[in-house]
C-alpha positions, 0 to 999 in steps of 0.5 A: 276711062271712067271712074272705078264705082267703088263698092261700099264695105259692109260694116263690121257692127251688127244691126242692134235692132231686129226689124223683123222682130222690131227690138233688139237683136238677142245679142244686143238685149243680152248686152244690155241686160248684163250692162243693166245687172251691174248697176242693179246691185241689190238685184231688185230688176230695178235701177234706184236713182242712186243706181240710175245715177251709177249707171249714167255716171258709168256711160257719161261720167256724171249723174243724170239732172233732175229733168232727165231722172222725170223724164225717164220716170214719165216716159219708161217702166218703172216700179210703184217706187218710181225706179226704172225696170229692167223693161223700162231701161230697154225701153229707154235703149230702143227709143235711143237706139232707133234715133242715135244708135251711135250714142248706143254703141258709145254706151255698149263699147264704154262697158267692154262689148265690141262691135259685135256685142261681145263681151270683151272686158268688164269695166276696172270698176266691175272687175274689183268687185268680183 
């Protein structure tokens, strides 16, 4: 007879962004926080280069270029040293997530979070500074 209207599954991922708030869901902010607290290793709230450097060597295995490190210092917060705050790092994630939330979730899950932003397992490289 006619063809069987399939229902589309719901997606096992939570939403990352909050519309009602217009941020981050807390599960989400509460991830990246802790993805952030990794590589702020003197615990200044702030990501030096050299951390910001670990950070995007951790999601993509290599350091961020020149550009990319003056991109982020124009466009997010950063401290009077020039180094990326725990806010501009948010900053940095909203405006990604809104526009590749994939690339996001790349980044979410590379640090031990499910789809659900549960912490699953740490990094080997985490694990062994503990």
């Amino acid at each position: 007879m006619g063809k069987k209207i399939q229902k589309k599954k719901p997606s096992t991922a939570f939403k990352l962004i909050d519309k009602d708030e217009d941020f981050f869901s807390e599960k989400a902010e509460l991830a990246l926080r802790e993805i952030f607290s990794r590589y702020d290793l003197d615990k200044d709230q702030c990501l030096s280069e050299k951390e910001l450097d670990n950070f995007a060597i951790g999601c993509n295995g290599k350091p961020f270029d020149k550009v990319s490190i003056e991109e982020i210092k124009e466009n997010f917060d950063v401290n009077d040293k020039g180094w990326l705050s725990i806010r501009g790092f948010l900053e940095m994630y909203y405006m990604q997530t809104l526009s590749e939330p994939t690339e996001t979730w790349k980044d979410i899950n590379k640090h031990g979070y499910d789809m659900k932003c549960n912490l699953i397992k740490k990094d080997e490289e985490q694990q062994n500074k503990e």
